[in-house]
N, C-alpha and C positions, 0 to 999 in steps of 0.2 A: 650323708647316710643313705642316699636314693641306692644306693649298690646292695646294701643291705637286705638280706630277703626275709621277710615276714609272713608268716602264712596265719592268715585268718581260718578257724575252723569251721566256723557255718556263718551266714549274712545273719548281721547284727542290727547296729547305728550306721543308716548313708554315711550320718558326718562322719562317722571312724570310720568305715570304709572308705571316704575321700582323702581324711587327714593323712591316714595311714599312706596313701599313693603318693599323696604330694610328697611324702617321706623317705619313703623306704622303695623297695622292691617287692608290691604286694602281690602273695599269693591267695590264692581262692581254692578251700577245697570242695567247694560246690560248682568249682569248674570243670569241665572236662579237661585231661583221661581220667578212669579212674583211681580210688586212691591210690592202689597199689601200684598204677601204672605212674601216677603222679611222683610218690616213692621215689620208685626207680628212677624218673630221669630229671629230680630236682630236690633230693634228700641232702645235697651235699651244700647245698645252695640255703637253706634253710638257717637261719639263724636264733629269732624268735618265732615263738607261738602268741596268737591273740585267741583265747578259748572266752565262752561264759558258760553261764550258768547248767545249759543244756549238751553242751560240746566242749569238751576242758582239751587237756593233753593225759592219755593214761597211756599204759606202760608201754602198750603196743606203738604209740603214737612214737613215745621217747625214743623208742629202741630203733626207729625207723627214720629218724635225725640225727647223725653223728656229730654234726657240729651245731648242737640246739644250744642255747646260752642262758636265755630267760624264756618264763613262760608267764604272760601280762593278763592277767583276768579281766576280762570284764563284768564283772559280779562280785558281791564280796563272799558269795562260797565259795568253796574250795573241794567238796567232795566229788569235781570230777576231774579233780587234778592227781595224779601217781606224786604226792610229794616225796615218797621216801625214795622213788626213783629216781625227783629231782634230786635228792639231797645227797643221793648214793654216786652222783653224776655230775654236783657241784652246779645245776641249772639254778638260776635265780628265779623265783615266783615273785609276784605280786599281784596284787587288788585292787577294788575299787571301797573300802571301806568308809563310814562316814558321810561322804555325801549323800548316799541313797536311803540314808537310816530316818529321814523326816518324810518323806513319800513314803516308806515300809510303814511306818508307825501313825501315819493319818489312812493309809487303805487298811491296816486292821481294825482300828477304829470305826471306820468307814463301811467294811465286812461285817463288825460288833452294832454298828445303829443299822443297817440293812436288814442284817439276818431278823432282829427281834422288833424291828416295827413293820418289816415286810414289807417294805420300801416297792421292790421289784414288784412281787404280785399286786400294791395296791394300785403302779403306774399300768399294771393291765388293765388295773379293774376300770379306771378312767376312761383308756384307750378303747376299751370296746363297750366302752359306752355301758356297763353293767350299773353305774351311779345313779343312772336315773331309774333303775328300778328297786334303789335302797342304800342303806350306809354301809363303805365295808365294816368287817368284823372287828373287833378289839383288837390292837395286840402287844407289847410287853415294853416296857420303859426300860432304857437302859441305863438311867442316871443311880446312880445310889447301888448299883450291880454287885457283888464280890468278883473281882476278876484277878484269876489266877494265872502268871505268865511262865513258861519254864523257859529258862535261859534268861538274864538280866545283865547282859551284854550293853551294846550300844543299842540296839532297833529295843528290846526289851523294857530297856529303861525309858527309850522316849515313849514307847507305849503308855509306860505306866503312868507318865509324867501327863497326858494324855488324858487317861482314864480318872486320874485324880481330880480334873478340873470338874469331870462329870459328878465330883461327890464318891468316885468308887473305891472301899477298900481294896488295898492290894494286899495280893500274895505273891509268894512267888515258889521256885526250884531251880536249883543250881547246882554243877558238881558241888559247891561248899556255900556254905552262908559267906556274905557278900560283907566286908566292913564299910562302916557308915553310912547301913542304908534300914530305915526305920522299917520298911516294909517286914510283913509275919514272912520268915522261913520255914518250909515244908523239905525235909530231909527225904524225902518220896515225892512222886506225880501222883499216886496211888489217893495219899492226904492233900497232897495241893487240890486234886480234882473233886475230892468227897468235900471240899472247906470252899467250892468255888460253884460260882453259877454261868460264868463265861471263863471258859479256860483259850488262853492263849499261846502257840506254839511258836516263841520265835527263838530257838537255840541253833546251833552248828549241828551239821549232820554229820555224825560221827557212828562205829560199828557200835558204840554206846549208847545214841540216842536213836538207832533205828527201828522204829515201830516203839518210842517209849511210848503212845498214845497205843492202848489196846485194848481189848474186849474190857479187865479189868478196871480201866483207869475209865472208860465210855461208861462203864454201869453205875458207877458212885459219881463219875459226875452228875447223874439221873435224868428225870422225866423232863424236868424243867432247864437243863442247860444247855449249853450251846460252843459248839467249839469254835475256834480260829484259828487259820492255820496260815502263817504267813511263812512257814520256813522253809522246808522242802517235802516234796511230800511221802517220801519213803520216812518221814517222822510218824506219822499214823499207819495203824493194820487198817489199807483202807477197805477191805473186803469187808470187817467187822465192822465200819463207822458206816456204809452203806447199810449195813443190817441193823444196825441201830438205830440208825435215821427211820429205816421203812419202818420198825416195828416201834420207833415211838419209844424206844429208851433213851434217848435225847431230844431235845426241842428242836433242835435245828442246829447249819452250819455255814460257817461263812471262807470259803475255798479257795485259795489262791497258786495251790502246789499239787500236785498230782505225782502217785509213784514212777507211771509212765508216761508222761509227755510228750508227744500231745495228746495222746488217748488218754478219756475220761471216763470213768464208768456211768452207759447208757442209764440204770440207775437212777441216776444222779438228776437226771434230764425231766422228770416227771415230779421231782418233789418240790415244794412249794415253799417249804420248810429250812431252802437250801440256797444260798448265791453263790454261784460262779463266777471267776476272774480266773484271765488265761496268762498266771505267772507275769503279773503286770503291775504288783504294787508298787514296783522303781518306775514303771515306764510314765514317764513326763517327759516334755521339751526340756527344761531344765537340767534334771536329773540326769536324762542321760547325755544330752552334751557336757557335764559334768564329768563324769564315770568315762565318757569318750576322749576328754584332754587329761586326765589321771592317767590311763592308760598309755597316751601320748608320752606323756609329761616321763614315765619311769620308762619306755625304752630309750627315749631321750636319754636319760642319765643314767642307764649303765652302758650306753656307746660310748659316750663320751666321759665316761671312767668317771660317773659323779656317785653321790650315795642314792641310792633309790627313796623316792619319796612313803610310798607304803611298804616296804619288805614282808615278804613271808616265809623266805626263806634267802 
């Protein structure tokens, strides 16, 4: 398969950039010429696509591979992939689903004890020595919480499963109530957020779920709550949750997706009330050499005419 050309879309995993060479015929589109020059003198040559979460394959990408075959994620989103182009074109998609869902689900978690016992600001308070001039301030238990999730997918579920050991009732939101799962169903985010005290975002991003977190849903979750956002982050209006934040209609939030990445709103830099992570709740050693030989693993088997181990299309 070394003949085989694969083009990576932006630097990822070393190791999947190694595995991949040892493999295939690896292209780089952080290589020089540029892309369009790149195109031109090696569109034909292209076989698969390796995208993630920040650099997929979309239409324009497709249309400028005539012999594209699969396109292998490394992520288990899929909103920056053109599927319907794939599907209109007969490209083979897949992901990295599953592995990453217990690292997603311990850094919400992890986001959810942060935010509300203020983890970060109290490791300054140490750090610059402010302890010996007194005790930091209070601040907020998260054992016994209502925490409300929308999406009860795989990352959703181990969240909750999660959040349970802490004592916390769950809610949740879903296109539809979920069979055999005890947890309260909220047929709105609107009621999930007004019945919850840490609301948790981990759904697909869909033209459905864009901006389901908004002015409305941030006011009844109120004074005292607290969001987290482990999905992606065109899920939130985040112009509205940044004026929330300032003005103290929510407690606090714990951030892991951004609309624009890597730009974060300045904002956001000054609150104290607020943790930041830079789209890293999968990044582990583990995890992602994981996610790295899944990726492997399925263009492996559709070269060699096997069944794909994760299909998405």
């Amino acid at each position: 398969m070394e003949k085989i050309g694969v083009l990576m879309t932006c630097r990822m995993s070393s190791y999947l950039e190694q595995q991949l060479n040892n493999r295939f015929n690896l292209f780089g589109f952080w290589e020089p010429p540029s892309k369009s020059e790149f195109l031109t003198h090696y569109s034909n040559s292209i076989r698969a696509v390796v995208g993630n979460a920040f650099f997929g394959a979309d239409s324009e990408l497709i249309d400028g591979l005539p012999n594209l075959e699969i396109v292998s994620s490394y992520s288990v989103g899929l909103d920056k992939i053109d599927l319907a182009k794939c599907k209109e074109r007969g490209i083979r998609v897949t992901n990295t689903p599953d592995v990453l869902t217990d690292d997603v689900a311990d850094a919400a978690i992890g986001l959810a004890l942060a935010t509300l016992r203020r983890i970060c600001v109290a490791d300054g308070f140490v750090r610059n020595g402010f302890w010996k001039n007194g005790d930091f301030e209070l601040t907020t238990k998260f054992t016994g919480k209502s925490v409300g999730i929308i999406g009860l997918g795989r990352i959703g579920s181990a969240i909750a499963k999660r959040a349970e050991a802490f004592g916390c009732p769950i809610s949740y939101h879903s296109r539809s109530k979920k069979p055999n799962v005890n947890y309260k169903y909220y047929s709105t985010v609107v009621d999930l957020a007004a019945n919850s005290e840490i609301l948790i975002v981990a759904c697909a991003l869909t033209e459905e779920t864009r901006h389901i977190v908004n002015h409305k849903v941030l006011d009844v979750l109120g004074p005292k709550g607290i969001l987290i956002n482990i999905g992606r982050g065109a899920h939130v209006d985040e112009a509205e949750l940044v004026a929330a934040l300032i003005e103290g209609r929510i407690a606090g939030a714990g951030l892991d997706v951004y609309q624009t990445e890597p730009e974060v709103p300045e904002r956001l830099f000054g609150l104290e009330n607020v943790v930041l992570l830079s789209h890293a709740a999968s990044d582990t050693v583990e995890t992602c050499t994981a996610m790295a030989d899944l990726v492997i693993a399925n263009l492996e088997a559709h070269f060699l005419h096997k069944p794909l181990l994760t299909p998405v299309l």
